[in-house]
C-alpha positions as CSV (number, residue, x, y, z in Angstrom):
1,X,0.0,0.0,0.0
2,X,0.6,3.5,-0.7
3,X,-0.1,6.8,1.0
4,X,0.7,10.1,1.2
5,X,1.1,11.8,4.8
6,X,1.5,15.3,5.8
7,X,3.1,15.0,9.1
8,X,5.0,18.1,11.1
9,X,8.3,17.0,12.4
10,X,8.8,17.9,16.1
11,X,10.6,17.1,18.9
12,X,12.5,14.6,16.8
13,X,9.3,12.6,15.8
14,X,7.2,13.2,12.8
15,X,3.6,13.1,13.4
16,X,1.3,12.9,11.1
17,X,-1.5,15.9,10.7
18,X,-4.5,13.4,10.2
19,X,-5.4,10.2,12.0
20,X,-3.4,7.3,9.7
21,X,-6.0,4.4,9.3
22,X,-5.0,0.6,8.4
23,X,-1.3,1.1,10.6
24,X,-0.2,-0.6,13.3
25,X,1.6,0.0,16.3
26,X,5.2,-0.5,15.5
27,X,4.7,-1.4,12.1
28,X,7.9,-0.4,9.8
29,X,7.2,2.3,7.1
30,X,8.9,4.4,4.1
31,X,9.3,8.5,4.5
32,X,9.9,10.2,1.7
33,X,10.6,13.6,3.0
34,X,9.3,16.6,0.8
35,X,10.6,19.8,2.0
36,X,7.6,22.6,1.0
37,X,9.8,25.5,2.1
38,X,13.0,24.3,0.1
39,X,11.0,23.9,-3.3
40,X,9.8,27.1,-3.4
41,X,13.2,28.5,-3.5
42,X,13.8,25.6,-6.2
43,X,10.8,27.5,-8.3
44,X,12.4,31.0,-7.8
45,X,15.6,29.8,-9.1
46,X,14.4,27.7,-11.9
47,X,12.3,31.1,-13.3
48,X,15.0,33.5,-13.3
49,X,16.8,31.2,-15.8
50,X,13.4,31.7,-18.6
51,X,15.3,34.1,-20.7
52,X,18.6,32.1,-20.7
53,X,20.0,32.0,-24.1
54,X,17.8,34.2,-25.7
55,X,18.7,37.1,-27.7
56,X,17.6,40.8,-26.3
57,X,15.2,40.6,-29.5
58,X,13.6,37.5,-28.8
59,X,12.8,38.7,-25.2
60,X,11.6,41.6,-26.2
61,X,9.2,39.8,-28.7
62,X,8.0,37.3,-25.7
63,X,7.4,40.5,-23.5
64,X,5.2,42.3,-26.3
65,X,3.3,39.0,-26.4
66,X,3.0,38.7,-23.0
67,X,1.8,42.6,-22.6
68,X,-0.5,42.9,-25.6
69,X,-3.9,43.2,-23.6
70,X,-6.0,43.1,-26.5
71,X,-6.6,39.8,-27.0
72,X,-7.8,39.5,-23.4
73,X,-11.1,40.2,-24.3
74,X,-13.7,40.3,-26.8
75,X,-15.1,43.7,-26.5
């Protein structure tokens, strides 16, 4: 079987935020450990590597696309 947890870790113990059904006392699990906090700082550095390799013109045709408003709507 195969579940996903969120558990807080304190006091050198993780424990889990909702009641874990169909586990034992004792019984030996797997963590994988996902670290919310970390990622997001994974994200940050990951987008301010968008416009690596590209020229100054083709930024500056992304940007127009990205900034032209008047597709937006059909007014």
């Amino acid at each position: 079987m195969t579940k996903t947890v969120e558990a807080i870790y304190e006091n050198g113990v993780f424990k889990p935020i909702s009641p874990l059904y169909n586990i034992t006392e004792h019984k030996k699990v797997s963590l994988i450990i996902k670290d919310y906090h970390a990622e997001k700082f994974d994200i940050l550095s990951l987008a301010s590597t968008v416009y690596d390799g590209l020229s100054p013109k083709d930024i500056e045709d992304i940007e127009k696309l990205a900034f032209d408003r008047s597709h937006f709507s059909r007014d």
